[in-house]
DRENDO-1510 file (C-alpha; in Angstrom, 1 decimal, always signed):
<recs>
REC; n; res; u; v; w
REC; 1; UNK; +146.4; -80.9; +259.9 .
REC; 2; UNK; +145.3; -78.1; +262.6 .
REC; 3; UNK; +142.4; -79.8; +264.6 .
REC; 4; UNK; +139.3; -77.5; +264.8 .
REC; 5; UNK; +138.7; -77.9; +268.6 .
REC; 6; UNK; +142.6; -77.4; +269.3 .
REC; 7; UNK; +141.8; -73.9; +267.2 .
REC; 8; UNK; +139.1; -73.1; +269.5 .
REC; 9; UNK; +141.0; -73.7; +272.7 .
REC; 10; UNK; +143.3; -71.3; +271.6 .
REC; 11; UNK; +140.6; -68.7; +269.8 .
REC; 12; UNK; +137.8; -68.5; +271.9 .
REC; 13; UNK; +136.0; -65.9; +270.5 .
REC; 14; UNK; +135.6; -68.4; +267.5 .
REC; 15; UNK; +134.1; -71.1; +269.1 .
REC; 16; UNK; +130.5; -70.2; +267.7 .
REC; 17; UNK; +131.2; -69.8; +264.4 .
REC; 18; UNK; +133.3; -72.7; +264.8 .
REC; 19; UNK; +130.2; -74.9; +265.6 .
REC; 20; UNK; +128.4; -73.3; +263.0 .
REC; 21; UNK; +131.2; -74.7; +260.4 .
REC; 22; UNK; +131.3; -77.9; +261.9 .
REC; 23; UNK; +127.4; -78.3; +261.3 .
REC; 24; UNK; +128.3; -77.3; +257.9 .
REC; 25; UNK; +130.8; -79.6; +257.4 .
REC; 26; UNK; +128.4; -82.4; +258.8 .
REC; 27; UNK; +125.3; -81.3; +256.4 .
REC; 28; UNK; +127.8; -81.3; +253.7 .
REC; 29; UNK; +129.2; -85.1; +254.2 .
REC; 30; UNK; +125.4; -86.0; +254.6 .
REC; 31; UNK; +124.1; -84.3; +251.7 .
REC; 32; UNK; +127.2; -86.1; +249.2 .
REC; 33; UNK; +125.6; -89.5; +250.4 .
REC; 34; UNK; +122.2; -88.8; +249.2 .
REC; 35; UNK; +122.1; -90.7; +246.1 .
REC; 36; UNK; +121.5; -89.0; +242.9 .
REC; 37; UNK; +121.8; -85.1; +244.6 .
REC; 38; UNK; +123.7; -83.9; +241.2 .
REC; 39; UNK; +122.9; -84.8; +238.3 .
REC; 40; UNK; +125.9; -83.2; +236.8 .
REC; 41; UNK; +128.0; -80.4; +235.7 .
REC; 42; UNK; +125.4; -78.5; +233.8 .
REC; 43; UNK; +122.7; -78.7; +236.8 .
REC; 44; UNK; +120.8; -75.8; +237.9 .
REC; 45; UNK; +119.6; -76.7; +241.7 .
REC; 46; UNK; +119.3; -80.2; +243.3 .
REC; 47; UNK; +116.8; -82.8; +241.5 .
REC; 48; UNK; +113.2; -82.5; +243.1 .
REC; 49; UNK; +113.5; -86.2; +244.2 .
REC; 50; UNK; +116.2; -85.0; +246.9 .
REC; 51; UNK; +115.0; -82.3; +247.9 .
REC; 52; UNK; +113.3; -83.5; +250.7 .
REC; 53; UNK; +115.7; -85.5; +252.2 .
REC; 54; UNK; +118.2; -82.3; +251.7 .
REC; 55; UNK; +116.0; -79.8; +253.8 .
REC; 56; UNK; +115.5; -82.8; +256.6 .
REC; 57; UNK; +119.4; -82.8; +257.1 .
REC; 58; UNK; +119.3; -79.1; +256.6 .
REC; 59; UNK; +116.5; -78.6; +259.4 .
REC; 60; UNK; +118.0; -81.3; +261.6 .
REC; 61; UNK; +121.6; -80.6; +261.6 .
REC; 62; UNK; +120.8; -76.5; +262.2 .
REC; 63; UNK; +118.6; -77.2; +264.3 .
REC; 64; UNK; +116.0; -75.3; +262.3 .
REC; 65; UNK; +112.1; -75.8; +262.8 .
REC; 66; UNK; +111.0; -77.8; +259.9 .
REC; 67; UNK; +107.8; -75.2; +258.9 .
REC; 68; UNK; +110.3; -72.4; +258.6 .
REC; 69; UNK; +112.0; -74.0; +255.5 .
REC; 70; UNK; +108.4; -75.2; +254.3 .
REC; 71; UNK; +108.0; -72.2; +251.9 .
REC; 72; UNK; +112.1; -72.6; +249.9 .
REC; 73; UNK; +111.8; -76.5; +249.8 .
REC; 74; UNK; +108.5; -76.0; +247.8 .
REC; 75; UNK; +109.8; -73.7; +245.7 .
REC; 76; UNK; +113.4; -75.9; +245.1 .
REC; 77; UNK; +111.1; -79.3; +244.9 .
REC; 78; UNK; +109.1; -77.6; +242.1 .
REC; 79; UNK; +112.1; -76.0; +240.6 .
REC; 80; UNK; +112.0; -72.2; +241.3 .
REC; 81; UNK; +115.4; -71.9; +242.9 .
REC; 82; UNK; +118.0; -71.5; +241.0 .
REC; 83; UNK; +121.4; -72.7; +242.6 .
REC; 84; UNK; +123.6; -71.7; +239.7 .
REC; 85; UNK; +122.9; -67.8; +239.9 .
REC; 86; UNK; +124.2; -67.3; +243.8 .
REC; 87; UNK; +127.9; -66.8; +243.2 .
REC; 88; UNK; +126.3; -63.8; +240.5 .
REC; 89; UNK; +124.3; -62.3; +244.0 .
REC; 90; UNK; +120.7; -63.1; +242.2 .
REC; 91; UNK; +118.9; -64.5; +244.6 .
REC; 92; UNK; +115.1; -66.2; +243.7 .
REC; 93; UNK; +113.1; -63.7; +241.8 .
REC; 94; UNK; +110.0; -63.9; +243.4 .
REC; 95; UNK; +108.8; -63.5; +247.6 .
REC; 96; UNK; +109.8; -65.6; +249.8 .
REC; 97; UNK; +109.3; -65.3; +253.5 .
REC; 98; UNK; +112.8; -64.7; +254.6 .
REC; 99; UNK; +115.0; -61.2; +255.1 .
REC; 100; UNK; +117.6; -60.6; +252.4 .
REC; 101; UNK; +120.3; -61.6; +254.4 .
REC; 102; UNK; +118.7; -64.5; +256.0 .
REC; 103; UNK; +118.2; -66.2; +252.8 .
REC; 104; UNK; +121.4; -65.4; +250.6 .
REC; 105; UNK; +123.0; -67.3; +254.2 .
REC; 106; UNK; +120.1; -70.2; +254.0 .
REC; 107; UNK; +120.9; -71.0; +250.1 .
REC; 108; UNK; +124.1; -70.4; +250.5 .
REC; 109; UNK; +124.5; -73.4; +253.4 .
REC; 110; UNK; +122.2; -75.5; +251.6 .
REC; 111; UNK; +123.3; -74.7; +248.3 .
REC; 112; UNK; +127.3; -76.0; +249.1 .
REC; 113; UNK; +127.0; -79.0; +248.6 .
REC; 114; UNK; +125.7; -78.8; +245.4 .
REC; 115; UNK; +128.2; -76.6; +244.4 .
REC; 116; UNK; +131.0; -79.3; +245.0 .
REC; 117; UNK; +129.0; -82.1; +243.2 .
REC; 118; UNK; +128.9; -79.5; +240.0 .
REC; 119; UNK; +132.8; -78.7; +241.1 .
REC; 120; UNK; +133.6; -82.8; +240.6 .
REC; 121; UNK; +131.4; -83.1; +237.8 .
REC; 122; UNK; +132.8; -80.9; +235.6 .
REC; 123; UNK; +136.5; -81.6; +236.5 .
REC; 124; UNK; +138.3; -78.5; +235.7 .
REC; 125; UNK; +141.8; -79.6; +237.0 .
REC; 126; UNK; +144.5; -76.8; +237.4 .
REC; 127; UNK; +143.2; -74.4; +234.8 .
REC; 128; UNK; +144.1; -70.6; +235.8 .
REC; 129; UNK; +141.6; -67.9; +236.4 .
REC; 130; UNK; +142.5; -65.1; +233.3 .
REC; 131; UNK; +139.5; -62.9; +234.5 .
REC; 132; UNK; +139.6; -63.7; +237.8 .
REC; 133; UNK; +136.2; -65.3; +238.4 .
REC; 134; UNK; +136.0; -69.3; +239.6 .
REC; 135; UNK; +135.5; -71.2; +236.1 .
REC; 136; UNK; +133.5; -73.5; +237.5 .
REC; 137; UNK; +130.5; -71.2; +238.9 .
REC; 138; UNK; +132.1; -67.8; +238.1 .
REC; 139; UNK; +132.2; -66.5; +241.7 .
REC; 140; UNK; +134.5; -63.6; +242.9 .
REC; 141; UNK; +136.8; -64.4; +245.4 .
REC; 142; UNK; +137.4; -63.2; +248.6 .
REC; 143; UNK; +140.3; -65.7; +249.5 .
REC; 144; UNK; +143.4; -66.1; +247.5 .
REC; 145; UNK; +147.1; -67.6; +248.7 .
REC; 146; UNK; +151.0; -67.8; +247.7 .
REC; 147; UNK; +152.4; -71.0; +247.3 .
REC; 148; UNK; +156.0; -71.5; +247.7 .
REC; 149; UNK; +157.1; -70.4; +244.2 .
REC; 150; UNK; +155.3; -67.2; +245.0 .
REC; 151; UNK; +152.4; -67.5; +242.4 .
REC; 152; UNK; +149.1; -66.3; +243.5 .
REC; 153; UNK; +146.4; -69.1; +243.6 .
REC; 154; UNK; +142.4; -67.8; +244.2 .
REC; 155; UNK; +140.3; -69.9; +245.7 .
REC; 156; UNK; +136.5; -70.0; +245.5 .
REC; 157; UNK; +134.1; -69.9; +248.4 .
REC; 158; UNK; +131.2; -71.6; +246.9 .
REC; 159; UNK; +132.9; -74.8; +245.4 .
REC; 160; UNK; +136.2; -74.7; +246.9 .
REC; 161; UNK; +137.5; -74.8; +243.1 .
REC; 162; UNK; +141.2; -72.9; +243.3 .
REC; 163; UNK; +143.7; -71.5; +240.2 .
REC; 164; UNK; +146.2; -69.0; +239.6 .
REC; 165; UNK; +146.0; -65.8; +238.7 .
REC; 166; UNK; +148.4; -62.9; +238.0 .
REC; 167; UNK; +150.8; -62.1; +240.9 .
REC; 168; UNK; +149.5; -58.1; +241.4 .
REC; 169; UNK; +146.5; -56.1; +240.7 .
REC; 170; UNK; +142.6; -56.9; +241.9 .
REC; 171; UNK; +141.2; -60.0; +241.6 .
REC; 172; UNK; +137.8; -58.1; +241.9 .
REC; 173; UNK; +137.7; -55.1; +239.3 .
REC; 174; UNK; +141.1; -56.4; +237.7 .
REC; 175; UNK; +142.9; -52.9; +238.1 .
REC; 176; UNK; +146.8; -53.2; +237.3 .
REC; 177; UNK; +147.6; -50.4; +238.6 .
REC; 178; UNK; +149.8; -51.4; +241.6 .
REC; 179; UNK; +149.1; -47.9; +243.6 .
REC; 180; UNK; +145.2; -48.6; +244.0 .
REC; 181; UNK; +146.2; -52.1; +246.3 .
REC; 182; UNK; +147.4; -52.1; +249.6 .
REC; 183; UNK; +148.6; -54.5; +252.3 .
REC; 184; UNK; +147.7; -54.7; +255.8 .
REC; 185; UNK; +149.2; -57.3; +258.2 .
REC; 186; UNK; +148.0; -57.7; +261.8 .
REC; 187; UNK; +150.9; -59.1; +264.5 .
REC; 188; UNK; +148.6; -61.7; +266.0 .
REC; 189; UNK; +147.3; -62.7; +262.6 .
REC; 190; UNK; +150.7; -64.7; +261.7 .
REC; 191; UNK; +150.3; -66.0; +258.1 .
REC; 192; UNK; +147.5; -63.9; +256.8 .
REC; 193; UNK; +147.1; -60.8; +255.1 .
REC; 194; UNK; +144.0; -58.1; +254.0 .
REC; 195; UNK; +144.7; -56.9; +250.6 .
REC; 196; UNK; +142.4; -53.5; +249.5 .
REC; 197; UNK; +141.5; -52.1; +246.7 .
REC; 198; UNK; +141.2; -48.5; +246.3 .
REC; 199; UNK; +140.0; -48.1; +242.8 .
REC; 200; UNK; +136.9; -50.4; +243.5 .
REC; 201; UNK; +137.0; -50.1; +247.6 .
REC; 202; UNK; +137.1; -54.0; +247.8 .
REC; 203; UNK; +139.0; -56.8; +250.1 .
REC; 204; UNK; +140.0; -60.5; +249.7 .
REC; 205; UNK; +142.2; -62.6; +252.1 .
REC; 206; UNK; +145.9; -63.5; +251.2 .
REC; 207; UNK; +147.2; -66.6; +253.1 .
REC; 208; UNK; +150.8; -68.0; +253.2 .
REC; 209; UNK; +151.2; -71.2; +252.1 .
REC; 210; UNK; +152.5; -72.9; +255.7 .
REC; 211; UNK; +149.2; -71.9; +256.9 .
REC; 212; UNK; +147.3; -73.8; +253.7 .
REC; 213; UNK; +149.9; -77.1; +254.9 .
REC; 214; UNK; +148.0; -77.0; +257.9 .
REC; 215; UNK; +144.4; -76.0; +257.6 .
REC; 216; UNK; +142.1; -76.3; +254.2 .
REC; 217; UNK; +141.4; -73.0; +252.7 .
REC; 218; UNK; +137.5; -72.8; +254.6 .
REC; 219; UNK; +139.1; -73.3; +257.6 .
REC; 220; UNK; +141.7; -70.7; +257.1 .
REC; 221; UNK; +139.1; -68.1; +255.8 .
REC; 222; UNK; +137.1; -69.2; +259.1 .
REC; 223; UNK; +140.2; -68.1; +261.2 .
REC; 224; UNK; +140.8; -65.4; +259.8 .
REC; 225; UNK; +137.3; -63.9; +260.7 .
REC; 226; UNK; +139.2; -61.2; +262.9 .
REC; 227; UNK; +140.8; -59.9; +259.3 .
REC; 228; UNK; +137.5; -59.6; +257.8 .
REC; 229; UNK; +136.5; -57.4; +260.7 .
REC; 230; UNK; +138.7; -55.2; +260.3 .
REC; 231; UNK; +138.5; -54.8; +256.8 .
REC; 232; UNK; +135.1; -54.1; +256.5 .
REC; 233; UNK; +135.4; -51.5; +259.7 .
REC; 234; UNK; +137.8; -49.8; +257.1 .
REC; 235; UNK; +134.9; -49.4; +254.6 .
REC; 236; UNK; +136.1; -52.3; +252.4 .
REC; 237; UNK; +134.0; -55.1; +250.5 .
REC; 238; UNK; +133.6; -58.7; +251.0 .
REC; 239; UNK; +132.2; -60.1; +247.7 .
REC; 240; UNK; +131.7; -63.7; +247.9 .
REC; 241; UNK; +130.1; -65.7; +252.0 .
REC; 242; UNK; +132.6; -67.1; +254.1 .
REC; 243; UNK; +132.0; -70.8; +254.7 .
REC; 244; UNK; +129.2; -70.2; +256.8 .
REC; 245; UNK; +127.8; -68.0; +254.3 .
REC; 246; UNK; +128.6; -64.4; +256.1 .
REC; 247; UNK; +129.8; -61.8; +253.8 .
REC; 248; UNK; +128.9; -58.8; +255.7 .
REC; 249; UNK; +131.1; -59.8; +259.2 .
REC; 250; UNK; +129.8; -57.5; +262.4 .
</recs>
């Protein structure tokens, strides 16, 4: 597998949001050793009894002052927040002290690794995605790849749960009409692809399946960050957070 400091010898400009995933990675190995942080595949948000041990690796592995996160670890501990309606764009339906952005990318981060406990717990397997939304938390993807046999597999960016779904059309509005989708390949992007829709001005990722032999799929849609630029400087949509929970990519 591609090592992530070998990638950032060799992509420089990545090297910050590669640190950024990295502390992700390392908040989301702590946070699957807190005993007890899922209570299974019908769970909301974290139980309160974890909460606080959640926001100390949260606030200690960001590098986040602890009275900033004060005000969304009350509301989780009492049981305001709830995790399940993120990959729907809802965020908490009351004030919180944080800009729009800021705290979609906050829950987001913190909210991973509860995604992937609900992910194991429910143990979907290879089921396939008919309407094209992550049947474990009914995300929309923004990353999809073709294996060797030339199926198209999505994959979602909030549990990492993957299936197949039909070879053309959107994934997003679920348009078969073939002349609303385009491809755009980039000569230094080797392996990856942006596919558009027309008919509902949206983007997701397409990635070949050497490239998934050698990298996860986070990793890959981390890469790939130059694609997304482009993309979205083309006035196309991102509709579900990269792995460090960016959806709108500047």
């Amino acid at each position: 597998m591609t090592d992530i400091k070998d990638i950032a010898e060799k992509k420089p400009h990545l090297r910050d949001i590669l640190r950024i995933y990295e502390k992700a990675l390392e908040f989301n190995r702590v946070v699957a050793g807190i005993e007890g942080n899922i209570t299974g595949c019908e769970a909301r948000s974290y139980p309160p009894e974890a909460v606080d041990r959640i926001f100390q690796a949260f606030s200690g592995i960001f590098d986040l002052p602890v009275d900033i996160m004060v005000p969304l670890k009350e509301a989780m501990g009492l049981g305001q927040v709830d995790l399940s309606r993120l990959p729907l764009n809802e965020s908490p339906a009351f004030s919180l002290p944080y800009n729009e952005d800021e705290l979609s990318g906050i829950l987001f981060l913190l909210g991973r690794p509860y995604f992937f406990g609900v992910r194991d717990s429910c143990n979907v397997g290879e089921l396939g995605w008919e309407d094209a939304k992550c049947i474990v938390c009914n995300s929309t993807p923004s990353l999809a790849s073709i294996d060797k046999e030339g199926r198209r597999r999505l994959h979602c960016s909030f549990c990492g749960t993957s299936g197949y779904f039909r070879r053309t059309g959107c994934p997003v509005c679920l348009g078969a009409d073939t002349s609303k989708t385009n491809i755009i390949t980039i000569e230094d992007e080797k392996g990856f692809r942006i596919d558009t829709c027309d008919a509902c001005n949206s983007y997701w990722k397409t990635i070949d399946s050497e490239v998934l032999a050698a990298m996860p799929p986070d990793l890959a849609d981390i890469v790939s960050l130059p694609l997304d630029i482009i993309a979205q400087g083309r006035g196309y949509t991102r509709h579900s957070p990269n792995p460090i929970g960016l959806v709108k990519i500047t």
